[in-house]
N, C-alpha and C positions, 0 to 999 in steps of 0.2 A: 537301882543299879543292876540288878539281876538282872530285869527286860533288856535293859542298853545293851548285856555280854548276849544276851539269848539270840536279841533280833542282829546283832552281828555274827553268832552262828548262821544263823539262817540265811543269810546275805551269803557269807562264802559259801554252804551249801548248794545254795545257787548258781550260784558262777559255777562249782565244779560241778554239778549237772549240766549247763549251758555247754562247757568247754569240754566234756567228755559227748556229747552229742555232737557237736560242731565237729569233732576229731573222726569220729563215727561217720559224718556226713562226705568227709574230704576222703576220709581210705576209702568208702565206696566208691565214689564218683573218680577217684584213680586206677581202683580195680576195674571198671568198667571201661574206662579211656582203654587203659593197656588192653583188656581184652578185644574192643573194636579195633585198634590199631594192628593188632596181631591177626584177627581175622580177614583182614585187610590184606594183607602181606601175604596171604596162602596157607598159612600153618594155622595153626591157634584157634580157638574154638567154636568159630563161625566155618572152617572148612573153608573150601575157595572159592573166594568172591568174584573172582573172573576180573582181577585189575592186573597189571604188569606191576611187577617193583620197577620204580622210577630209576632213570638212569643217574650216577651220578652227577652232581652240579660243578659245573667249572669252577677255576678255582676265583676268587674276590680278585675284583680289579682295584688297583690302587687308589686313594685317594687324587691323587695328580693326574692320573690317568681317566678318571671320570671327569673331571674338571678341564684336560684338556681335550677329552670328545666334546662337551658339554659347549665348551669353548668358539671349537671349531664349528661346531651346528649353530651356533647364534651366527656367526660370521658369514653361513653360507644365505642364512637368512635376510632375502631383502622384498621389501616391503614400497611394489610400487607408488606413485602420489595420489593414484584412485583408492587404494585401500591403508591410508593412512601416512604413505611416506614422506611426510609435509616438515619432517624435517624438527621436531619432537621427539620422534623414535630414536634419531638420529644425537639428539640429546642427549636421551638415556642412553643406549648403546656406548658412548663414552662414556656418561657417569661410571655405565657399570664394569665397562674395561679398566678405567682406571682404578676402580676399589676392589678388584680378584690382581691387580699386579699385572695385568696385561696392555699392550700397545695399543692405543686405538687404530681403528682403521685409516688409510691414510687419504679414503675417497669421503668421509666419515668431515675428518677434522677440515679438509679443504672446503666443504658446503656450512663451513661455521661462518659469520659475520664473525668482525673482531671483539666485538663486546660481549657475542657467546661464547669467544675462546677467550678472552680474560675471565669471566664470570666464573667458565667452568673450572680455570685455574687456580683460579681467588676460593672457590670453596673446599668447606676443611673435609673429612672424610664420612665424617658423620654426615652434612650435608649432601654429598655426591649419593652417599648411600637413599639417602631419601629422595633424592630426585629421581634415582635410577628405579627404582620402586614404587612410585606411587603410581596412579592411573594414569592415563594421560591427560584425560579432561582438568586433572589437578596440574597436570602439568602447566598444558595450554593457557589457563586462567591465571597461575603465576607468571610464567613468562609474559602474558598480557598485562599487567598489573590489578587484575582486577581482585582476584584472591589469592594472597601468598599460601604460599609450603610452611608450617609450622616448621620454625626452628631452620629455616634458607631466605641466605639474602635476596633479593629483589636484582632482578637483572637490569640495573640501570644506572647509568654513569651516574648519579647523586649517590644511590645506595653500597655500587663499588667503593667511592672515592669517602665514604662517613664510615665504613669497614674498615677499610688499608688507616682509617686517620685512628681508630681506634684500638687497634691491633698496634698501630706504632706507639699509641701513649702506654699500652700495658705493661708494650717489653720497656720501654722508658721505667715504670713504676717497681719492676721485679728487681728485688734483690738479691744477691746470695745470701743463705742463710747465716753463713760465717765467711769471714774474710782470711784469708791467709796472713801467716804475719811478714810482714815487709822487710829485706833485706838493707841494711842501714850502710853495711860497706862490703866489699866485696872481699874481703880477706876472708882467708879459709882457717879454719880454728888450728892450730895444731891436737894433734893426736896422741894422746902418752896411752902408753897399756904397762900394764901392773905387771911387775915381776916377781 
């Protein structure tokens, strides 16, 4: 029983030698940061490095506002039929307007065939997200039937129309979880309060 207390002295003596050298290793390498940093700057004890202090940084641009540059530069983006414009891109390009909450373009949705703009409409968000994001060679190959998009339907009047049949049996199948109770007549209760 002795050995078991002894060799767990010894254990935590260890760790706190580990943890008092670790502690030792980080206040150095801090006191060293600060002193490069500072010798940096013109003061401190490197003397002057010959750098400018930086000017200060504008201030953060907003979330919406980067999303709406961001936005705009994809839109300004077009992508002749020699280097890709075949009308794919033009796929994703709405995938991906419609899942940031933006309009598609409206030169965009007029070079869809009907069965691209049902398809694109039939898919739920999760979907659109992956179509707008994969490759295009991924793309090309699903819309061709030859290899689907995991987890996206199949661009084709069977696969539409076995979708829309299946989507209609679910909501068919969903329940409320509780029903309301049913009103039997329409007489209104009288009301007494206590005096």
């Amino acid at each position: 029983m002795k050995s078991v207390f002894s060799a767990i002295a010894r254990a935590f003596r260890a760790m706190a030698t580990t943890m008092t050298t670790a502690w030792r290793y980080c206040r150095d390498t801090g006191r060293w940061i600060g002193e490069t940093v500072a010798s940096i700057g013109g003061g401190g004890v490197g003397g002057d490095a010959g750098y400018d202090v930086p000017e200060p940084l504008e201030p953060a641009r907003s979330v919406d506002q980067l999303l709406a540059d961001a936005n705009a530069l994809v839109k300004e983006i077009s992508v002749p039929p020699a280097l890709g414009g075949d009308g794919y891109d033009r796929i994703q390009r709405i995938a991906m307007a419609i899942n940031v909450g933006d309009e598609p373009a409206d030169e965009d949705i007029a070079e869809l065939s009907e069965l691209q703009l049902e398809w694109i409409n039939t898919l739920e968000p999760g979907m659109r997200f992956v179509v707008g994001n994969c490759r295009k060679d991924e793309l090309v190959e699903h819309m061709r039937g030859r290899k689907g998009l995991k987890g996206v339907i199949r661009c084709d009047e069977a696969s539409l129309q076995d979708w829309k049949e299946a989507v209609a049996r679910d909501n068919d199948r969903i329940r409320p979880m509780f029903s309301l109770p049913e009103i039997v007549s329409d007489e209104v209760p009288e009301l007494r309060y206590a005096v």
